[in-house]
Wavefront OBJ file of the C-alpha trace (Angstrom):
o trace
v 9.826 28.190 -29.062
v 13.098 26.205 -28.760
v 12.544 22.357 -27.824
v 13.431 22.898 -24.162
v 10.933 25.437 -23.322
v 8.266 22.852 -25.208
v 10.029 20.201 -23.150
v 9.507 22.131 -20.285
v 6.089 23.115 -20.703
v 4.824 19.481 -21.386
v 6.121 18.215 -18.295
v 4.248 20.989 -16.258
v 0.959 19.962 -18.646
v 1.706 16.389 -17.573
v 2.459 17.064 -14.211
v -0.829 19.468 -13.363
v -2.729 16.435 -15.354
v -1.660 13.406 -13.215
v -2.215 15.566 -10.205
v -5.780 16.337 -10.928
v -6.035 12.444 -11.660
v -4.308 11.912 -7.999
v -7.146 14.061 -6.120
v -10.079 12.540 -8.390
v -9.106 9.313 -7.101
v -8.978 10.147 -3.514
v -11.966 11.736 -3.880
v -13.404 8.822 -5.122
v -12.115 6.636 -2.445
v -13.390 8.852 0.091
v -16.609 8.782 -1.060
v -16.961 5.694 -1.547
v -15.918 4.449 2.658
v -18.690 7.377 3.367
v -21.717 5.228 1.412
v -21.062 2.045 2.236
v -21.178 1.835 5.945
v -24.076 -0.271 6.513
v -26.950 1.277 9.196
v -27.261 -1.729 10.307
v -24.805 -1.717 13.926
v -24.492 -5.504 14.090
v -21.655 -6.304 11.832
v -22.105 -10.234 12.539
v -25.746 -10.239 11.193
v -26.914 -12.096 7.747
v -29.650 -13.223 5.976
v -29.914 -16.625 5.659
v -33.109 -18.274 3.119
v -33.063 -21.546 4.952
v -31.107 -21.999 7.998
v -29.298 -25.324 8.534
v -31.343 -25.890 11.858
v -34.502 -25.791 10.415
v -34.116 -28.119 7.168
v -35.381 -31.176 7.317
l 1 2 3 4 5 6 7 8 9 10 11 12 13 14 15 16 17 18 19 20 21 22 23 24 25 26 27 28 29 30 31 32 33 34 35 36 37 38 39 40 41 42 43 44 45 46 47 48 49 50 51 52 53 54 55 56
């Protein structure tokens, strides 16, 4: 093979590479905003040990 066609045929390797990469990532992202949406509908609610108005 001359060096052009290896040339050429690394930068398609390299090129079908990264783009697999690309959608793994997305995927990733994805899946990730679909698990961590809490159940719990009131976004303002938190769990507090000892609240300020009861300590003493």
């Amino acid at each position: 093979m001359c060096s052009l066609q290896v040339a050429k045929l690394s930068t398609v390797l390299y090129a079908v590479i990264m783009a697999v990469v690309v959608v793994g990532i997305a995927f990733d992202v994805v899946s990730d905003f679909g698990t961590d949406i809490s159940p719990n509908k009131d976004v303002n609610a938190t769990t507090t040990l000892n609240p300020a108005s009861e300590q003493k």
